[in-house]
N, C-alpha and C positions, 0 to 999 in steps of 0.2 A: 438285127444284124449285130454278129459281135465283131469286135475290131481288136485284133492281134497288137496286141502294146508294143512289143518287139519292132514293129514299122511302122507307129508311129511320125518319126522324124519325116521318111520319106512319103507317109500321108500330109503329114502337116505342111508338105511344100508343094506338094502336084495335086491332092485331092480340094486343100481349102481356100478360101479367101486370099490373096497372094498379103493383106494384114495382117493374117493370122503370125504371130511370135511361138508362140506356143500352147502344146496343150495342156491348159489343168487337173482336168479330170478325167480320165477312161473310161471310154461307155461300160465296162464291168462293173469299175468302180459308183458309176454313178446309178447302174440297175441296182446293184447292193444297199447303195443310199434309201433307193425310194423303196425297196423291200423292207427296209429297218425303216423309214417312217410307217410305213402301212402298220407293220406290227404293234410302232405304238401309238396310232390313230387307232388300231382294234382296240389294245388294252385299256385307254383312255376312254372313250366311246363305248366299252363292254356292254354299258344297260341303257345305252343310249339309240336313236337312229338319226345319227348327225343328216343337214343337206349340204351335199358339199356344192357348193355356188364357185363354177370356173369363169372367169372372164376372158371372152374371146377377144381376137383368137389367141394370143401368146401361149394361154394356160392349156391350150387342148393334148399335145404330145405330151407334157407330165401329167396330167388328170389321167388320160386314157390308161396310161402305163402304172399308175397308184390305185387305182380303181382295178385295177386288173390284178394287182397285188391283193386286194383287199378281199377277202375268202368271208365274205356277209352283204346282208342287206344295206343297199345303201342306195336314198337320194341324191340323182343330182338333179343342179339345174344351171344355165347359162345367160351370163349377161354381155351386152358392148356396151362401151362406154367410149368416148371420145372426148379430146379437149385440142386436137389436134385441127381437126376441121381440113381442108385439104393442104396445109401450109408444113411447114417442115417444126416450127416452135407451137408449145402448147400456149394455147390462148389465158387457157387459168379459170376458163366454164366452161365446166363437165357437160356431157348431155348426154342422156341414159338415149345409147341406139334399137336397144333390145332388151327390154326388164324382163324380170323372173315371172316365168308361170305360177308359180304357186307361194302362198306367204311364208315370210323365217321369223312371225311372231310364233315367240313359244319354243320356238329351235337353236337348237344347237349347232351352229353355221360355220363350215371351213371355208375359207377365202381363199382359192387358187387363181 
């Protein structure tokens, strides 16, 4: 969905968060962003087959949408991790809820 910048203000007040102040970036603006990183994740990665490793779930709406940009072969794979446990502050020990299928010895690994 693109979003008409022009109405902005009057989305920013009835569509979001009633915290929301304002908006920083325009979904255009920010599809452009992640088209110009893809391009230079292809040129980077040219003779390479990076795995790009998302950690859920935060990373899944930008992986999907960069991944979709990216016009080549490409692993991924996904991790949880938690430090949170069911409390609201992080405890400060991590605990892998979901590790990777397959190993990133030898690889060339994006962190999303």
């Amino acid at each position: 969905m693109s979003l008409d910048t022009r109405t902005m203000p009057d989305l920013a007040s009835e569509a979001f968060h009633p915290d929301l102040q304002e908006v920083l970036y325009t979904a255009p603006r920010i599809q452009a962003r992640v088209r110009e990183m893809a391009a230079e994740i292809l040129r980077d990665y040219r003779d390479r087959r990076p795995l790009m490793v998302g950690v859920l779930n935060g990373c899944f709406p930008f992986m999907a949408d960069i991944v979709r940009a990216m016009d080549t072969h490409l692993e991924v794979d996904f991790m949880s991790v938690s430090s949170y446990g069911g409390g609201a502050q992080s405890s400060g020990v991590v605990r892998i809820l979901k590790d990777l299928n397959q190993s990133i010895q030898n690889r060339h690994v994006l962190l999303v």
